[in-house]
N, C-alpha and C positions, 0 to 999 in steps of 0.2 A: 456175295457182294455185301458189303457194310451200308447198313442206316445208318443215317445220321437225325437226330429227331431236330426239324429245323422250326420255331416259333419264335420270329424277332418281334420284340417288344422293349417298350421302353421302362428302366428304372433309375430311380433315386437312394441310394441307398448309402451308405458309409461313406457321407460327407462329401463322395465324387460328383455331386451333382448329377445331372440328368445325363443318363447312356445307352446306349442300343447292352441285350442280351441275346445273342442267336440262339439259344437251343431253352428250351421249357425250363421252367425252375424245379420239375421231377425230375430233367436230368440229372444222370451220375456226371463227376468231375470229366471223366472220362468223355461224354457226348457233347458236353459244355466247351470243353478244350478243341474237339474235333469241329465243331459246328463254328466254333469263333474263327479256329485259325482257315477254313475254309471261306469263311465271308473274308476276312483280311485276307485274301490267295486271291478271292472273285476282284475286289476291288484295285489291289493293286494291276491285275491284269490288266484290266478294264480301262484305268486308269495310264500305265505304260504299253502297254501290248506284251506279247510274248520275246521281241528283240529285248525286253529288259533283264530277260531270265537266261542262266548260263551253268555252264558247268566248273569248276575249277579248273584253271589251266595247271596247279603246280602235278608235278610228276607225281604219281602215286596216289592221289586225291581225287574223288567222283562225287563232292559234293557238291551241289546246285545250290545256289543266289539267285539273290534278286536285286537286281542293282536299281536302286534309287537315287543314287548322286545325280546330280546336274549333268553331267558331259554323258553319262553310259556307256565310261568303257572301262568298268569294273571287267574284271579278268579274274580272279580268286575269292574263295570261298569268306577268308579273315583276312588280318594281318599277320598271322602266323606262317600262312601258306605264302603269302605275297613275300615277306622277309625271304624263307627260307629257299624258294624262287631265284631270289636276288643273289642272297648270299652265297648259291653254286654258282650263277653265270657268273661273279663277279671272281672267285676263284678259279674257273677254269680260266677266265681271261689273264690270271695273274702265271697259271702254269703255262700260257702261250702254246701256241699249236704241234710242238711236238708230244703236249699228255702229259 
């Protein structure tokens, strides 16, 4: 099982104004990256619950979102998957049901 070395504190630093840091200023980029994008996973949860989270519907694709829009009924990963989606069903309807 992976650490993560977690010490949130606050800094000021390159003009950003005051911000949370999750992981120690010894961490490598590496525990920094893992530690931040794990508190932004904890909060959005938190925040929408697990019905916010999904997996891609387009064929061929097993990547999981996190749907943040207003409504929540993101269905795909991008807009690459969503187009591509679209652009077969819209083609099979133009071949019509003989194929």
């Amino acid at each position: 099982m992976l650490a993560t070395p977690m010490h949130p504190h606050l800094a000021a630093h390159g003009g950003f104004g005051l911000h949370l840091h999750y992981a120690p200023p010894s961490a490598s980029l590496v525990e920094r990256f893992r530690a931040t994008t794990l508190m932004q996973l904890s909060e959005l949860l938190c925040e929408h619950g697990l019905s916010r989270t999904g997996v891609c519907a387009a064929d061929g694709c097993d990547r999981v979102y996190a749907d943040a829009s207003r409504a929540g009924r993101r269905r795909f990963c991008s807009e690459a998957c969503a187009n591509r989606t679209n652009v077969a069903a819209f083609r099979a309807r133009r071949r019509g049901p003989a194929g």
